[in-house]
Every structure is written in C-alpha cells, then in structure tokens.
mmCIF file as gemmi writes it, N, C-alpha and C atoms, coordinates in Angstrom:
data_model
loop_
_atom_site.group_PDB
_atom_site.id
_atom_site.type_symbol
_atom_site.label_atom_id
_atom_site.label_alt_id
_atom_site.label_comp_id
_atom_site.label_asym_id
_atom_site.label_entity_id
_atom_site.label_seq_id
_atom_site.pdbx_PDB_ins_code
_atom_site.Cartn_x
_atom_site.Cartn_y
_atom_site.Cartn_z
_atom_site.occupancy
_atom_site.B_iso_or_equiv
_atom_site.pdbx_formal_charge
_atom_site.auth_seq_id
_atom_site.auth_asym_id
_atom_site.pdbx_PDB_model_num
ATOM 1 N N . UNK Axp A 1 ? 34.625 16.605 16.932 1 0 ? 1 A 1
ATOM 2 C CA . UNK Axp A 1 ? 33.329 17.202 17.19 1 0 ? 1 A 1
ATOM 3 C C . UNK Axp A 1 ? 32.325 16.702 16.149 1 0 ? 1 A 1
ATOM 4 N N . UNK Axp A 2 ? 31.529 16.501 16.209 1 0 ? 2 A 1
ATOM 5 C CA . UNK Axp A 2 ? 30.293 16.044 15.66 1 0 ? 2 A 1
ATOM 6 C C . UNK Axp A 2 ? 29.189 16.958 14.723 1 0 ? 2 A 1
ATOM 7 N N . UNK Axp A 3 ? 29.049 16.812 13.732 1 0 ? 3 A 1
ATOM 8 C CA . UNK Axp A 3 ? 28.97 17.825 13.076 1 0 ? 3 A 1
ATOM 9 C C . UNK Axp A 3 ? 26.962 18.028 12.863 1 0 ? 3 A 1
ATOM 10 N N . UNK Axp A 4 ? 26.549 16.84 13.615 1 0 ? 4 A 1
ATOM 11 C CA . UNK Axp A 4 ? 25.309 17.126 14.333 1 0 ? 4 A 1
ATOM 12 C C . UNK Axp A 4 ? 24.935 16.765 15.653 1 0 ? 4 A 1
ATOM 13 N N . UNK Axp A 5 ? 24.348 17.552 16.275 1 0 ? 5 A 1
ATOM 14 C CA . UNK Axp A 5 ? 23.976 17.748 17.777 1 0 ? 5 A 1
ATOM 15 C C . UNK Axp A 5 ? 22.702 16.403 18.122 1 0 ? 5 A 1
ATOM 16 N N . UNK Axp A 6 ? 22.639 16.435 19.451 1 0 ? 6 A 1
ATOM 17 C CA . UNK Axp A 6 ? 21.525 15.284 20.004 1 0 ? 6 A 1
ATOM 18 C C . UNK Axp A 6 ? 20.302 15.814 19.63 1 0 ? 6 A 1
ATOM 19 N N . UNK Axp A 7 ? 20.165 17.503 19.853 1 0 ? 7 A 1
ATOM 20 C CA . UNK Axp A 7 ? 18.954 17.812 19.392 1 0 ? 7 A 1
ATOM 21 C C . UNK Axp A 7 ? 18.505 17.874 18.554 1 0 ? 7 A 1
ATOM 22 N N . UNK Axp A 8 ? 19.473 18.075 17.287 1 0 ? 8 A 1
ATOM 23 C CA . UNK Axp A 8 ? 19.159 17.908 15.751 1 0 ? 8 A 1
ATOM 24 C C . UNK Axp A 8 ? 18.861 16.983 15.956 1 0 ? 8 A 1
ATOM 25 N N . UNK Axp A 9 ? 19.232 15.842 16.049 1 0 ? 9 A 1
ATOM 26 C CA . UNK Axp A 9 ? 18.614 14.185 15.612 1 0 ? 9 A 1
ATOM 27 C C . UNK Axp A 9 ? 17.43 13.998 16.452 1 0 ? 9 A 1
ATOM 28 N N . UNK Axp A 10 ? 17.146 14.54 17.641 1 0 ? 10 A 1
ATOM 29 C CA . UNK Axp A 10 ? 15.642 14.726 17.858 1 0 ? 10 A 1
ATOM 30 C C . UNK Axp A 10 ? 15.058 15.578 17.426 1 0 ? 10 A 1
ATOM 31 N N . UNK Axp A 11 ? 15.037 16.496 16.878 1 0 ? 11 A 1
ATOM 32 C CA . UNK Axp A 11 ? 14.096 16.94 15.97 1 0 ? 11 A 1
ATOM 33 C C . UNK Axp A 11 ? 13.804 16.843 14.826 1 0 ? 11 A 1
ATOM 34 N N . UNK Axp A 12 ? 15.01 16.141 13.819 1 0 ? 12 A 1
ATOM 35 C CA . UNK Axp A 12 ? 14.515 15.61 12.73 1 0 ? 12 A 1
ATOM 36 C C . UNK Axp A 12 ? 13.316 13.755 13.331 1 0 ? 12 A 1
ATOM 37 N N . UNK Axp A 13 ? 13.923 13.254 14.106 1 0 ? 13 A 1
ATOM 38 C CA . UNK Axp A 13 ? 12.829 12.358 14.737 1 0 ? 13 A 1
ATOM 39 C C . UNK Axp A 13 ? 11.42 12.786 15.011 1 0 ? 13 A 1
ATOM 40 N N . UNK Axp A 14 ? 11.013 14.277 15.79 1 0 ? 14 A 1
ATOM 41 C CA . UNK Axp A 14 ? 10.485 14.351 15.767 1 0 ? 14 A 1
ATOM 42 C C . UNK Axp A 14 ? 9.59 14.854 14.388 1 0 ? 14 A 1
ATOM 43 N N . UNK Axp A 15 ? 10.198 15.592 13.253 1 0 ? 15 A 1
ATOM 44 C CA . UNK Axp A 15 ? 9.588 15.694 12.077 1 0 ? 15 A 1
ATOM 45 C C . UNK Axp A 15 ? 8.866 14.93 11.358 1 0 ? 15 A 1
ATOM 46 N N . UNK Axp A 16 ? 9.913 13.76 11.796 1 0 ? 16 A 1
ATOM 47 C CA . UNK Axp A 16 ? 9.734 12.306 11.227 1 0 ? 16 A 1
ATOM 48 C C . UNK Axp A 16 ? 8.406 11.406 12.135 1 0 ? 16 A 1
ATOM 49 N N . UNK Axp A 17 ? 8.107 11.988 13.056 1 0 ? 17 A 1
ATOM 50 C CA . UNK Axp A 17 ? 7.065 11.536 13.771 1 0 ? 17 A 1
ATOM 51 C C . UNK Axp A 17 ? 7.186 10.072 14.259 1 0 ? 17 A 1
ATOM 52 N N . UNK Axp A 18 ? 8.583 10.209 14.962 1 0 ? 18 A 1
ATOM 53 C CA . UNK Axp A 18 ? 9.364 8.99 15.165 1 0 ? 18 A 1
ATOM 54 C C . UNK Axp A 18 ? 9.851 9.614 17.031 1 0 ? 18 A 1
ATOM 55 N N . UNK Axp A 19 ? 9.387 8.136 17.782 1 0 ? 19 A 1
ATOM 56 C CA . UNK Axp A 19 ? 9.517 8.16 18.951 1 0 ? 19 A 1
ATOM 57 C C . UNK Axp A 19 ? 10.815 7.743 19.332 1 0 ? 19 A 1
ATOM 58 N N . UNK Axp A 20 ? 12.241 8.469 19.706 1 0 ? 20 A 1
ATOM 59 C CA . UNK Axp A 20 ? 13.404 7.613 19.985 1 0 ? 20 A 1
ATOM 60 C C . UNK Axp A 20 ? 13.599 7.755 20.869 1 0 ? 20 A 1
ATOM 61 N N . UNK Axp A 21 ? 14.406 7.168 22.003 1 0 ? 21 A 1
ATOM 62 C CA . UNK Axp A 21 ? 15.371 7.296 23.364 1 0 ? 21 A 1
ATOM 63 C C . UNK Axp A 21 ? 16.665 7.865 23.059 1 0 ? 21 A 1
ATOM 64 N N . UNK Axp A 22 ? 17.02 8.454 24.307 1 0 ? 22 A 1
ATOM 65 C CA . UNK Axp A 22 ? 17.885 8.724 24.632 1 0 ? 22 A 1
ATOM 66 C C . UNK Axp A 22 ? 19.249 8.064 23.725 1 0 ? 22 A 1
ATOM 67 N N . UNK Axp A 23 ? 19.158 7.015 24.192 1 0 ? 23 A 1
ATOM 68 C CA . UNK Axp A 23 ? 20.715 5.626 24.21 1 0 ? 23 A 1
ATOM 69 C C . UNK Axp A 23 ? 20.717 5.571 21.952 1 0 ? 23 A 1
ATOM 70 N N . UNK Axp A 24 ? 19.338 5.867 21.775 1 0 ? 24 A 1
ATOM 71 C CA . UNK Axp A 24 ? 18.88 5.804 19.784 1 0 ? 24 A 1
ATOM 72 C C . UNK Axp A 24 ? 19.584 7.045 19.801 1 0 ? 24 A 1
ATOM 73 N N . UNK Axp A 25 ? 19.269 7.99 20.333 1 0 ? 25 A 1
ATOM 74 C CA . UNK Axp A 25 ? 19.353 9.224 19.669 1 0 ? 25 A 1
ATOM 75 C C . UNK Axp A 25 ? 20.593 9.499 19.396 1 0 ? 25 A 1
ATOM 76 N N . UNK Axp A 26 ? 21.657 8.995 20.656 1 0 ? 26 A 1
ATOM 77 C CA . UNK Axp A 26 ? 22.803 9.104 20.544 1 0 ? 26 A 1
ATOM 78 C C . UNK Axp A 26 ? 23.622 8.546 19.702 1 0 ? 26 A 1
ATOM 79 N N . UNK Axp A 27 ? 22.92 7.036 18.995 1 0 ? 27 A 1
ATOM 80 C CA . UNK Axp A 27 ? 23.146 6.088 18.516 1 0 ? 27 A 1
ATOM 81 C C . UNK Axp A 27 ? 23.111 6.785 16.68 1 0 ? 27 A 1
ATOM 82 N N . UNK Axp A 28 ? 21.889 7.087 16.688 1 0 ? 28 A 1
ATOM 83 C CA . UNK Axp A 28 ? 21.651 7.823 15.11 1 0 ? 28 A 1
ATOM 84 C C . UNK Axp A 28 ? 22.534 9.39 14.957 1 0 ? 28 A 1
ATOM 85 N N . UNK Axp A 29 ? 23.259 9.939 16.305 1 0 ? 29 A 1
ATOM 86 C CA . UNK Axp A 29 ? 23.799 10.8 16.116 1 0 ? 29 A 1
ATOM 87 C C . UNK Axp A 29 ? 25.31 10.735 15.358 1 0 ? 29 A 1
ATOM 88 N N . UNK Axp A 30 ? 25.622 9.179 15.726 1 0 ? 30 A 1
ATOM 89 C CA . UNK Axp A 30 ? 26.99 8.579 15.44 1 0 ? 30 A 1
ATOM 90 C C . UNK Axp A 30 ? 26.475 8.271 13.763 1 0 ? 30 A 1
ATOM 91 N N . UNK Axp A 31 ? 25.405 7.92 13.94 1 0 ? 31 A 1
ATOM 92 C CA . UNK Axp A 31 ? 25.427 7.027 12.117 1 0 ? 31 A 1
ATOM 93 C C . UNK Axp A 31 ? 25.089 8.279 11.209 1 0 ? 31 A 1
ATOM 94 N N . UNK Axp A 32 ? 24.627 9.533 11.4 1 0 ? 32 A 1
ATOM 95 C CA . UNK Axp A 32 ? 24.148 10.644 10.711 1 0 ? 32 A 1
ATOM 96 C C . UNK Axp A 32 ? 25.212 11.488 10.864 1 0 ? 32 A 1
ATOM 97 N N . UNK Axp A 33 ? 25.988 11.594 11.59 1 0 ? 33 A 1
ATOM 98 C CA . UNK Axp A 33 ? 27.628 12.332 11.398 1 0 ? 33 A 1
ATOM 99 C C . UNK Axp A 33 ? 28.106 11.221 10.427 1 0 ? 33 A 1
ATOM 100 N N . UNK Axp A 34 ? 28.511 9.905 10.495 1 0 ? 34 A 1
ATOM 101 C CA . UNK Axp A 34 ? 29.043 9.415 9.632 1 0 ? 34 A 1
ATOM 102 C C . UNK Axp A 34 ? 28.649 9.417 8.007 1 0 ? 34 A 1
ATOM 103 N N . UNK Axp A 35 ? 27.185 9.619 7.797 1 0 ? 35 A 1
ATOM 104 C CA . UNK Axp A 35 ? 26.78 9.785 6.37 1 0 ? 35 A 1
ATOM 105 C C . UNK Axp A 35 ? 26.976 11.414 6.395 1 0 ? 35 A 1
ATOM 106 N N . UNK Axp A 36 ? 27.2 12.504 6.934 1 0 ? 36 A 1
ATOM 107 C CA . UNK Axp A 36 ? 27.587 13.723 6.685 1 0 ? 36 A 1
ATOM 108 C C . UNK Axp A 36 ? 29.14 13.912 6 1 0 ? 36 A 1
ATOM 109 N N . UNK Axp A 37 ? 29.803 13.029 6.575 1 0 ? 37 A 1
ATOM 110 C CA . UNK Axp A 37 ? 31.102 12.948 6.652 1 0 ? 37 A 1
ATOM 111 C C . UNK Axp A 37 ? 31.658 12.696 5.267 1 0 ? 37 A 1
ATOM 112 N N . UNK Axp A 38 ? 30.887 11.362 4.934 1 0 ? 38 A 1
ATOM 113 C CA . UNK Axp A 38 ? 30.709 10.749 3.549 1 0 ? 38 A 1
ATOM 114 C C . UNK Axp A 38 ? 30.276 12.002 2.231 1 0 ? 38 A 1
ATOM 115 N N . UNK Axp A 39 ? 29.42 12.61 3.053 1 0 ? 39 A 1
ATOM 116 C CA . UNK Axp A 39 ? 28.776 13.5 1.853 1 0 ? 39 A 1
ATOM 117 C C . UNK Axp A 39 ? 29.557 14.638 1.741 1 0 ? 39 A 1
ATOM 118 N N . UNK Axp A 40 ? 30.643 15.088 2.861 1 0 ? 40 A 1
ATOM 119 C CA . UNK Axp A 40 ? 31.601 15.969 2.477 1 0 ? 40 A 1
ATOM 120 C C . UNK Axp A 40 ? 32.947 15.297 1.892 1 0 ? 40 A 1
ATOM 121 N N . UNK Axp A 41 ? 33.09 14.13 2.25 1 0 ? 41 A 1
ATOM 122 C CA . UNK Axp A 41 ? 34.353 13.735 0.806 1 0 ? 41 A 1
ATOM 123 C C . UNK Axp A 41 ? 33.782 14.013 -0.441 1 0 ? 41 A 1
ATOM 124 N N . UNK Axp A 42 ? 32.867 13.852 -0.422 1 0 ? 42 A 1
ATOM 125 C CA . UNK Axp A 42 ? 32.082 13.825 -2.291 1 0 ? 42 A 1
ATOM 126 C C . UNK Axp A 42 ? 32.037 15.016 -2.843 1 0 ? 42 A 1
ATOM 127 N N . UNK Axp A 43 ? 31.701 16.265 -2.048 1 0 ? 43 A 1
ATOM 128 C CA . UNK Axp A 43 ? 31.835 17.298 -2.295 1 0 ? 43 A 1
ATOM 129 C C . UNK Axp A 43 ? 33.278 18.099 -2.431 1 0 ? 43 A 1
ATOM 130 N N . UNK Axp A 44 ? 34.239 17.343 -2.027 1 0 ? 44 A 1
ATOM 131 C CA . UNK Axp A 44 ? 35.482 17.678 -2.226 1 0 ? 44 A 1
ATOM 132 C C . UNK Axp A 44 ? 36.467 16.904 -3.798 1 0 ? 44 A 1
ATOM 133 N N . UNK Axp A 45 ? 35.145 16.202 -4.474 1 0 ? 45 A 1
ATOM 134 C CA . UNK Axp A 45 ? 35.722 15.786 -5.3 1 0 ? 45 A 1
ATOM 135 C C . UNK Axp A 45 ? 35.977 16.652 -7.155 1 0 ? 45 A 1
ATOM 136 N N . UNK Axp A 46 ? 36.508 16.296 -7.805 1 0 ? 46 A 1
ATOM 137 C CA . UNK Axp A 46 ? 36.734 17.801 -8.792 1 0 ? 46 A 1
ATOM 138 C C . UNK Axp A 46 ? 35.397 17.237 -9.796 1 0 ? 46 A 1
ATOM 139 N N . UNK Axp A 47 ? 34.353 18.079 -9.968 1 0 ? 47 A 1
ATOM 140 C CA . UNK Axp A 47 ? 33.389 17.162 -10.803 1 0 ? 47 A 1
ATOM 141 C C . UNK Axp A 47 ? 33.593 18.234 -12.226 1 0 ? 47 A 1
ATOM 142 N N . UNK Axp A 48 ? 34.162 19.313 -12.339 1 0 ? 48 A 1
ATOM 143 C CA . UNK Axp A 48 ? 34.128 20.21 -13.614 1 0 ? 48 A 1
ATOM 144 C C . UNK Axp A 48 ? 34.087 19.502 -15.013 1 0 ? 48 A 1
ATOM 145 N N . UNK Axp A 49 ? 34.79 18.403 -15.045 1 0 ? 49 A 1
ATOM 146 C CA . UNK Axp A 49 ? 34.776 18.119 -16.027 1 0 ? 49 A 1
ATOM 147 C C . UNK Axp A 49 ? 33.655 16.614 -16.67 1 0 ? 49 A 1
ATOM 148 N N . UNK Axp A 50 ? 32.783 16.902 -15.738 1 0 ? 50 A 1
ATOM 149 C CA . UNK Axp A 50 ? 32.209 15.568 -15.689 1 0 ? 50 A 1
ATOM 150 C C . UNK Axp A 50 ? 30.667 15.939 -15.917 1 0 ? 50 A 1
ATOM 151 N N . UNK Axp A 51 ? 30.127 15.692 -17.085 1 0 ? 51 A 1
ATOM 152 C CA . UNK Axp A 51 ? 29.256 15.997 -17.782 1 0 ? 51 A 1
ATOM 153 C C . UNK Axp A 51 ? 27.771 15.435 -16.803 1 0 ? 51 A 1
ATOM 154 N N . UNK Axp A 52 ? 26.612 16.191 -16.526 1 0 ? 52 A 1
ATOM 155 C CA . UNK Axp A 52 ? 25.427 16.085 -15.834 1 0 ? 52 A 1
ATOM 156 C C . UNK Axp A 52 ? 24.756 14.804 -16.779 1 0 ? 52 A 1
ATOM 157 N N . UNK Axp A 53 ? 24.026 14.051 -16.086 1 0 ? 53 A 1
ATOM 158 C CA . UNK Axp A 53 ? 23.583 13.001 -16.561 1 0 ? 53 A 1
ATOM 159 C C . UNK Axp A 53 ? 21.829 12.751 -15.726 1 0 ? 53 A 1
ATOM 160 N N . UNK Axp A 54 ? 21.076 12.413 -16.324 1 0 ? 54 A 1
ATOM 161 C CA . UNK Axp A 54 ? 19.769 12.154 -15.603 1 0 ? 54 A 1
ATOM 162 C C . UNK Axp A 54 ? 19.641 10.632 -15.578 1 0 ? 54 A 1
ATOM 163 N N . UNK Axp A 55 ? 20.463 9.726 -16.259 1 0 ? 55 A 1
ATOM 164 C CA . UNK Axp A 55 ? 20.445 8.344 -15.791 1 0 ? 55 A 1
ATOM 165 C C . UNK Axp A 55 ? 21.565 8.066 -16.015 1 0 ? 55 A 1
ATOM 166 N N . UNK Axp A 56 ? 21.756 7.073 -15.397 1 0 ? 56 A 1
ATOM 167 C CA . UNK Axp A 56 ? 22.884 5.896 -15.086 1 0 ? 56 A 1
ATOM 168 C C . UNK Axp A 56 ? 23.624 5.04 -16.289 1 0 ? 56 A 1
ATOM 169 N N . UNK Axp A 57 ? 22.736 4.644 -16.83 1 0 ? 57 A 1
ATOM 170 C CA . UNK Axp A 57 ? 22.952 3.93 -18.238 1 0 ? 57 A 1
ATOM 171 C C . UNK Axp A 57 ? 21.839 4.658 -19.499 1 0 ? 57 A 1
ATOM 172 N N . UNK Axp A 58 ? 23.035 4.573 -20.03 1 0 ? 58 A 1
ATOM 173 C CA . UNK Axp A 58 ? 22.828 5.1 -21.889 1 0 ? 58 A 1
ATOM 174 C C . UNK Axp A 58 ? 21.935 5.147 -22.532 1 0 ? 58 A 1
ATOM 175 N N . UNK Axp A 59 ? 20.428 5.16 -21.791 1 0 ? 59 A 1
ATOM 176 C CA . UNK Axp A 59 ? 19.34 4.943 -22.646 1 0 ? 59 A 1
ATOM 177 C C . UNK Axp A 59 ? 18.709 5.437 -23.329 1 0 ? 59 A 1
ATOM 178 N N . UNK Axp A 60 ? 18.044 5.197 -24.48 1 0 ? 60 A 1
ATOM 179 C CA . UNK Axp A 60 ? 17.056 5.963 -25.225 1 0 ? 60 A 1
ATOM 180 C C . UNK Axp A 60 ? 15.414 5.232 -25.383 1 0 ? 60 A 1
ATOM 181 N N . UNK Axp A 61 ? 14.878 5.605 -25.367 1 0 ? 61 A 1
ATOM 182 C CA . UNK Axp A 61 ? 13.457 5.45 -25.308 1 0 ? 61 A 1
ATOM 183 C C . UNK Axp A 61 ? 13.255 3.87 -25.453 1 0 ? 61 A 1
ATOM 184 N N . UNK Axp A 62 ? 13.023 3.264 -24.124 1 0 ? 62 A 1
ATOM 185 C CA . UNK Axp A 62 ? 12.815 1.544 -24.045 1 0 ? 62 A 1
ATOM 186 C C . UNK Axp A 62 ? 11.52 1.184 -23.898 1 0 ? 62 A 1
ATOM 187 N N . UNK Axp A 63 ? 10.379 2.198 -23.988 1 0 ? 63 A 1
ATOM 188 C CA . UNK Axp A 63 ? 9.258 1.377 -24.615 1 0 ? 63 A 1
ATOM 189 C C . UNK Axp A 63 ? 9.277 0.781 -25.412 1 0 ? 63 A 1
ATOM 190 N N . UNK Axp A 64 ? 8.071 -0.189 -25.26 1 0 ? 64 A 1
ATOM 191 C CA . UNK Axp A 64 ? 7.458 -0.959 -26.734 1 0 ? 64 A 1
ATOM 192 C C . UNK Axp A 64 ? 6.479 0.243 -27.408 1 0 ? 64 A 1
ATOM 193 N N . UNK Axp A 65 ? 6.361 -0.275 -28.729 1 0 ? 65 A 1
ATOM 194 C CA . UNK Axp A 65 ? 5.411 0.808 -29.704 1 0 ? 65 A 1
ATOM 195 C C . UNK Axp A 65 ? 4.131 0.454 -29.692 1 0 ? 65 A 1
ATOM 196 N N . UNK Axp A 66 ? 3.508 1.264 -29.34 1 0 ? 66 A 1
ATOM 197 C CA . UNK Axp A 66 ? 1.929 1.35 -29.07 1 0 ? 66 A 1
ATOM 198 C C . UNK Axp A 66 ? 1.205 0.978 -30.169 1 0 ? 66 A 1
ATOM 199 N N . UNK Axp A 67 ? 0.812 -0.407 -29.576 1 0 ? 67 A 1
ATOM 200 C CA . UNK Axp A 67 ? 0.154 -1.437 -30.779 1 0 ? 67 A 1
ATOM 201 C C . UNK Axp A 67 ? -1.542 -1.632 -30.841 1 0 ? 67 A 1
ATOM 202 N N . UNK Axp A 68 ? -2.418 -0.86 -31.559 1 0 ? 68 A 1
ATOM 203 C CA . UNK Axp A 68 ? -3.61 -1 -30.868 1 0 ? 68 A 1
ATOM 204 C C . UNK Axp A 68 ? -4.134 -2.708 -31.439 1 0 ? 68 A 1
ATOM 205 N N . UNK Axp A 69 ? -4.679 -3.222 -30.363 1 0 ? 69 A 1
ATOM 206 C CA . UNK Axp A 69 ? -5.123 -4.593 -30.528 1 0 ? 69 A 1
ATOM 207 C C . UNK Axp A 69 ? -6.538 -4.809 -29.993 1 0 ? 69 A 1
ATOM 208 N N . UNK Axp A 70 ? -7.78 -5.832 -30.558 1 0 ? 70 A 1
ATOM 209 C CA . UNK Axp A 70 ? -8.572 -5.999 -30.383 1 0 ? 70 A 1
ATOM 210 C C . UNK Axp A 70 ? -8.873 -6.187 -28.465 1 0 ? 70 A 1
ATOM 211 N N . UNK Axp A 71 ? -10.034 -5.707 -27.657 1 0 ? 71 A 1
ATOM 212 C CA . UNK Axp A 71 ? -9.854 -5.875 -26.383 1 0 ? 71 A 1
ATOM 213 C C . UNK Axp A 71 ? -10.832 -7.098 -26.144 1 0 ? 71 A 1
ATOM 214 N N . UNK Axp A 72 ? -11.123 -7.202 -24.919 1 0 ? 72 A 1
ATOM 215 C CA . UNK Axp A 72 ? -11.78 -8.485 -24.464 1 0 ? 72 A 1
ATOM 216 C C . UNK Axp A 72 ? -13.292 -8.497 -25.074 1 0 ? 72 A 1
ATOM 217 N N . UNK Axp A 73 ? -14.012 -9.254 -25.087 1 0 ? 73 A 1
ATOM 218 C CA . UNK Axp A 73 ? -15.59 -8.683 -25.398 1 0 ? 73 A 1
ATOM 219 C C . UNK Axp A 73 ? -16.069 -9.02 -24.068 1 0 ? 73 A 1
ATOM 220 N N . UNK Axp A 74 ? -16.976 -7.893 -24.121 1 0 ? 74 A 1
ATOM 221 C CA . UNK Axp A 74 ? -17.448 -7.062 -23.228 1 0 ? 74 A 1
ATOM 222 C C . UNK Axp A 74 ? -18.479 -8.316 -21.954 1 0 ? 74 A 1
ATOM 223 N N . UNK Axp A 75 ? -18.726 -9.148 -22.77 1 0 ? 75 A 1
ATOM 224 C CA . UNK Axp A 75 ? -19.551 -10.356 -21.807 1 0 ? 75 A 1
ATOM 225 C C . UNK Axp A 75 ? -18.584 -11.254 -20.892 1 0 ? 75 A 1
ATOM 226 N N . UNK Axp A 76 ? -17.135 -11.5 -21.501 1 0 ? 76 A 1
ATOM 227 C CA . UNK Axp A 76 ? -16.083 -12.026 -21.008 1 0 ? 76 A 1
ATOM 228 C C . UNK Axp A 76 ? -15.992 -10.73 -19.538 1 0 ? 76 A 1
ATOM 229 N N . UNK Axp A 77 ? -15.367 -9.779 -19.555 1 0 ? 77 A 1
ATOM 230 C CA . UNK Axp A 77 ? -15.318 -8.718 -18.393 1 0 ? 77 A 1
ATOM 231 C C . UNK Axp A 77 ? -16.498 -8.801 -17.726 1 0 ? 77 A 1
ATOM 232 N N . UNK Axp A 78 ? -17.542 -8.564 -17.941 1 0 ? 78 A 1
ATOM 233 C CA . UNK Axp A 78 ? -18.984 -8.749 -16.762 1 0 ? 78 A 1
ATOM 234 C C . UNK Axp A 78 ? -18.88 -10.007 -16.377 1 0 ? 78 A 1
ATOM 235 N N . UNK Axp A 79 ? -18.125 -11.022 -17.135 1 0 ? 79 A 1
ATOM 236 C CA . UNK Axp A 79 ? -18.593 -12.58 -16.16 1 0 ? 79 A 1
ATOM 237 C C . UNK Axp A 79 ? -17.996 -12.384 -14.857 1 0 ? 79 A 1
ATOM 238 N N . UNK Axp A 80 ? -17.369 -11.366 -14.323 1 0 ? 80 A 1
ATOM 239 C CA . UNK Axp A 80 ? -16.823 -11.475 -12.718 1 0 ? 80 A 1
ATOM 240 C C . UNK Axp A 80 ? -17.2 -10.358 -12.103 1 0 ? 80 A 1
ATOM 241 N N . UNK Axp A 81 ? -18.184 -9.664 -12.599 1 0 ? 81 A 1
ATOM 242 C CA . UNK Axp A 81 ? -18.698 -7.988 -12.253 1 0 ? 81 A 1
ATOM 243 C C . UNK Axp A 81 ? -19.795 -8.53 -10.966 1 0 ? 81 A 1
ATOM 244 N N . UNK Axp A 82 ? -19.626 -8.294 -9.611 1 0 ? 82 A 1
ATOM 245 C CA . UNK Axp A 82 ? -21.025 -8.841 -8.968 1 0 ? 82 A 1
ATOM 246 C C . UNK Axp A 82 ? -22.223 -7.987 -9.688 1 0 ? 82 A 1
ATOM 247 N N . UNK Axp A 83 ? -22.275 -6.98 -10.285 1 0 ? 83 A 1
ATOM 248 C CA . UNK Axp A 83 ? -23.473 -6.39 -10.668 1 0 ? 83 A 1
ATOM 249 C C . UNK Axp A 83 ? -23.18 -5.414 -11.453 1 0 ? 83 A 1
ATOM 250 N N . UNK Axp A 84 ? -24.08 -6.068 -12.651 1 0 ? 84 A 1
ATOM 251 C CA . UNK Axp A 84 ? -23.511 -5.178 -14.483 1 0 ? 84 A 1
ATOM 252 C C . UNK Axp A 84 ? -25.045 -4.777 -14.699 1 0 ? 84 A 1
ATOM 253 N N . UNK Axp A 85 ? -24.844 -3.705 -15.687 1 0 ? 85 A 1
ATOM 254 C CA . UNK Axp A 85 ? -26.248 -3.624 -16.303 1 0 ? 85 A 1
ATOM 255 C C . UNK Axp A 85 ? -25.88 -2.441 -17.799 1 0 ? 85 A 1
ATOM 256 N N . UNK Axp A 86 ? -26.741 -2.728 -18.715 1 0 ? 86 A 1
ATOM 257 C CA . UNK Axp A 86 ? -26.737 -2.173 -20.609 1 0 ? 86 A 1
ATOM 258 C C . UNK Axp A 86 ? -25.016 -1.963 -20.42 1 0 ? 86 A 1
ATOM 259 N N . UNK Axp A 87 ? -24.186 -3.106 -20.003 1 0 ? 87 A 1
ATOM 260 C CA . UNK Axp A 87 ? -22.353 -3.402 -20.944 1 0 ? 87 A 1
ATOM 261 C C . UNK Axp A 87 ? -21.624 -2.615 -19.87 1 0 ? 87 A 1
ATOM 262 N N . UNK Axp A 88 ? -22.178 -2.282 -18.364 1 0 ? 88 A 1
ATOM 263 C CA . UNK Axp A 88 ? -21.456 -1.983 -17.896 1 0 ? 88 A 1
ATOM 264 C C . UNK Axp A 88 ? -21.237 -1.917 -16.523 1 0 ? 88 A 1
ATOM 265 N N . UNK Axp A 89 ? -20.217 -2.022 -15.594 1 0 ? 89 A 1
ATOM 266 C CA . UNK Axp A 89 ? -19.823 -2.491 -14.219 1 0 ? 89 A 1
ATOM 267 C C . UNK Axp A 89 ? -20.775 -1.172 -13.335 1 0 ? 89 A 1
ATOM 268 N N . UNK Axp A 90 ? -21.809 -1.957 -12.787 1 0 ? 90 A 1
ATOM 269 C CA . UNK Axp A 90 ? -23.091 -0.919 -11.353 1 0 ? 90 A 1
ATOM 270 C C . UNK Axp A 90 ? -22.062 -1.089 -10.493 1 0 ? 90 A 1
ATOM 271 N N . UNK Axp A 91 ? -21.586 0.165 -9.655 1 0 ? 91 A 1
ATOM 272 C CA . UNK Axp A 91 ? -21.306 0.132 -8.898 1 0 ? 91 A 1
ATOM 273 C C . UNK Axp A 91 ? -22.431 1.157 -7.74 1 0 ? 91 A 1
ATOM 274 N N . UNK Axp A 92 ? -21.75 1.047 -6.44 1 0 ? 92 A 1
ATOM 275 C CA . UNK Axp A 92 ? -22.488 2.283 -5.542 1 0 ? 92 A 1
ATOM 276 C C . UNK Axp A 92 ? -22.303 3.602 -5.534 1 0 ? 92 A 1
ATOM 277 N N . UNK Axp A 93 ? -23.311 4.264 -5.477 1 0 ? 93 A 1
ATOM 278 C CA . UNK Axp A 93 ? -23.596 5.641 -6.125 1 0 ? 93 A 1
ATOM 279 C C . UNK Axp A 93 ? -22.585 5.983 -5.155 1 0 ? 93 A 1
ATOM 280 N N . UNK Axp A 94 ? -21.666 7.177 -6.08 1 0 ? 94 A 1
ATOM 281 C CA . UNK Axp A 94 ? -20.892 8.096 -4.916 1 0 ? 94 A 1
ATOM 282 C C . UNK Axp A 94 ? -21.67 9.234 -4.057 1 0 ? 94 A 1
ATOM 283 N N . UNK Axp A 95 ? -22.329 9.75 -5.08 1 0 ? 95 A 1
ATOM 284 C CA . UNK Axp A 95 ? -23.356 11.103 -4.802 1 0 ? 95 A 1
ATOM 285 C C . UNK Axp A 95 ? -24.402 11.083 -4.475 1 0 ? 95 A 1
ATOM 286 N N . UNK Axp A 96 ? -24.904 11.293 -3.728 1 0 ? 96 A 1
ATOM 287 C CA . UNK Axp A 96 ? -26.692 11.497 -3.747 1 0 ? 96 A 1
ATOM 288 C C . UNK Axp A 96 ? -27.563 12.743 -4.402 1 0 ? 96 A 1
C-alpha cells in the first residue's frame, strides 16, 4: 500500500501551483512513496548517541579580517554614471 494517495500528490501539485496529468500524478505518486520510504529507514536509525551538529565540516569562523582600505576616487565611479551631479549618482525621483 502506498503510503501516499493520488490526491495527496494532487494537492500538494496543486499548492505547488503545478499543472499535472493523470499518467504524472501517478508517476510522482510512485517517486514520493519511495522518498517517504527512505525517510522512514532514517528514522529507524539509533541517533542517541550522536551529537547535533549545524554543519558538516569542522569549522570555525572562515572569514577574512575586515581590512579597511582606501576606496576608488570618486571621479573614477562617475566616469560610467549616465548622470552625476556635486560627487554623486542622479538618479529618477522615486517620490513626487
């Protein structure tokens, strides 16, 4: 027995705002029992002794250190501005 129905998988389709047929529906009913299936071996596995983790690998803080450095001058950045004015990028008014 199948541990989701045709209509479940059309209505998560339809949640999904996803148009399927008939011959799909039946089709994603086979592949969404099979990842259910999967997700109940896993849950049958003994995890008590197996410590919670928020990543994968061992990391500790892999930024670079925040280096303040001189920035562009300000005539270099307007040389590609279609329209600058007193050091700074005109754009179109949002507001009236």
């Amino acid at each position: 027995m199948s541990r989701i129905s045709i209509d479940e998988v059309k209505h998560v389709a339809h949640l999904a705002r996803l148009a399927i047929t008939e011959e799909e529906a039946e089709k994603f009913q086979k592949q969404l029992d099979a990842i259910i299936s999967f997700a109940e071996e896993l849950n049958e596995l003994n995890t008590d002794d197996v410590e919670p983790i928020s990543h994968v690998l061992d990391m500790k803080n892999v930024m670079r250190e925040d280096i303040v450095q001189k920035g562009l001058p300000v005539e270099e950045v307007l040389k590609n501005a279609p329209d600058h004015e007193n050091g700074q990028v005109k754009v179109p008014a949002t507001f009236e």
